[in-house]
N, C-alpha and C positions, 0 to 999 in steps of 0.2 A: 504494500500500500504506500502510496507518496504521501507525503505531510507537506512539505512545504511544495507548494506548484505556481505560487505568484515569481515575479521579479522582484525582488527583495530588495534594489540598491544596496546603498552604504549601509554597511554590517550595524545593529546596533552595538553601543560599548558600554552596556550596562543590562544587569539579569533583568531587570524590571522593566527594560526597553525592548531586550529581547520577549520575552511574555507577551508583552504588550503588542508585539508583530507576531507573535503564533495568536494568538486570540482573533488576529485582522484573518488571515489566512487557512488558520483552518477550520472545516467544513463544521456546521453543526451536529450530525452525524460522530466526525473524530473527536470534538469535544467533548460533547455525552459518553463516548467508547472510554476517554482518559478519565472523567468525573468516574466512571463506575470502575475502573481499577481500585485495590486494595493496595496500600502504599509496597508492603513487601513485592507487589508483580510490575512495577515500573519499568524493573529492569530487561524485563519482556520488552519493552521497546527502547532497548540499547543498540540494535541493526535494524531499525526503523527510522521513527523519530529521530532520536539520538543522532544515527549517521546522518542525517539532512540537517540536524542543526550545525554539527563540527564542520560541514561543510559548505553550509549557506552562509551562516556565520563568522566564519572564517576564523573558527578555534585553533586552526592548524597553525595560522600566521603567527610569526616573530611580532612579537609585541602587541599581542593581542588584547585592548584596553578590556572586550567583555569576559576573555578567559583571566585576566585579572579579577575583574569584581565577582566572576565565581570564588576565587578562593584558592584557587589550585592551580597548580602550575600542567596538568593533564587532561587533554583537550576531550578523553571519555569522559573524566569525574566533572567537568566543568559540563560537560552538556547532562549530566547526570541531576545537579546544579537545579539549571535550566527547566529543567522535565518536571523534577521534586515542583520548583514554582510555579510551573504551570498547574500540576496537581494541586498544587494548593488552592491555586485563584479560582480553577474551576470547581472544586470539593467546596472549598470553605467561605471564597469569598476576598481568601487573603493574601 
């Protein structure tokens, strides 16, 4: 399944911007499928999601402002990051 399918431009450089651009993009449908995950099965979409953020994103890049505000210098934990927040806003709100 693809997540990201828009043209993204300039990468966001921060988790909350990034979220903010997966909410714009994906489907209603993929949003409800993430809301009903149980936080331990996230990582089910670590070669999904996951791979389309590190790569739309541009976690890979040398000085990666949004792989900084994850936290981590590794561009899977950092879209791990990412996901977690996404689950969050759509689960809870926050």
């Amino acid at each position: 399944m693809t997540y990201i399918s828009l043209e993204l431009g300039k990468p966001p450089e921060t988790v909350a911007e990034a979220v903010d651009r997966l909410l714009v993009v994906l489907s209603d449908d993929q949003k409800a499928e993430i809301a009903a995950m149980k936080e331990d099965d996230l990582i089910d979409l670590h070669f999904g999601l996951g791979r389309e953020i590190r790569n739309a994103f541009g976690l890979h890049d040398l000085g990666s402002k949004l792989l900084a505000d994850c936290g981590t210098p590794h561009p899977d934990d950092g879209a791990g990051v990412i996901v977690k927040k996404l689950w969050d806003q759509l689960k809870y709100g926050n």
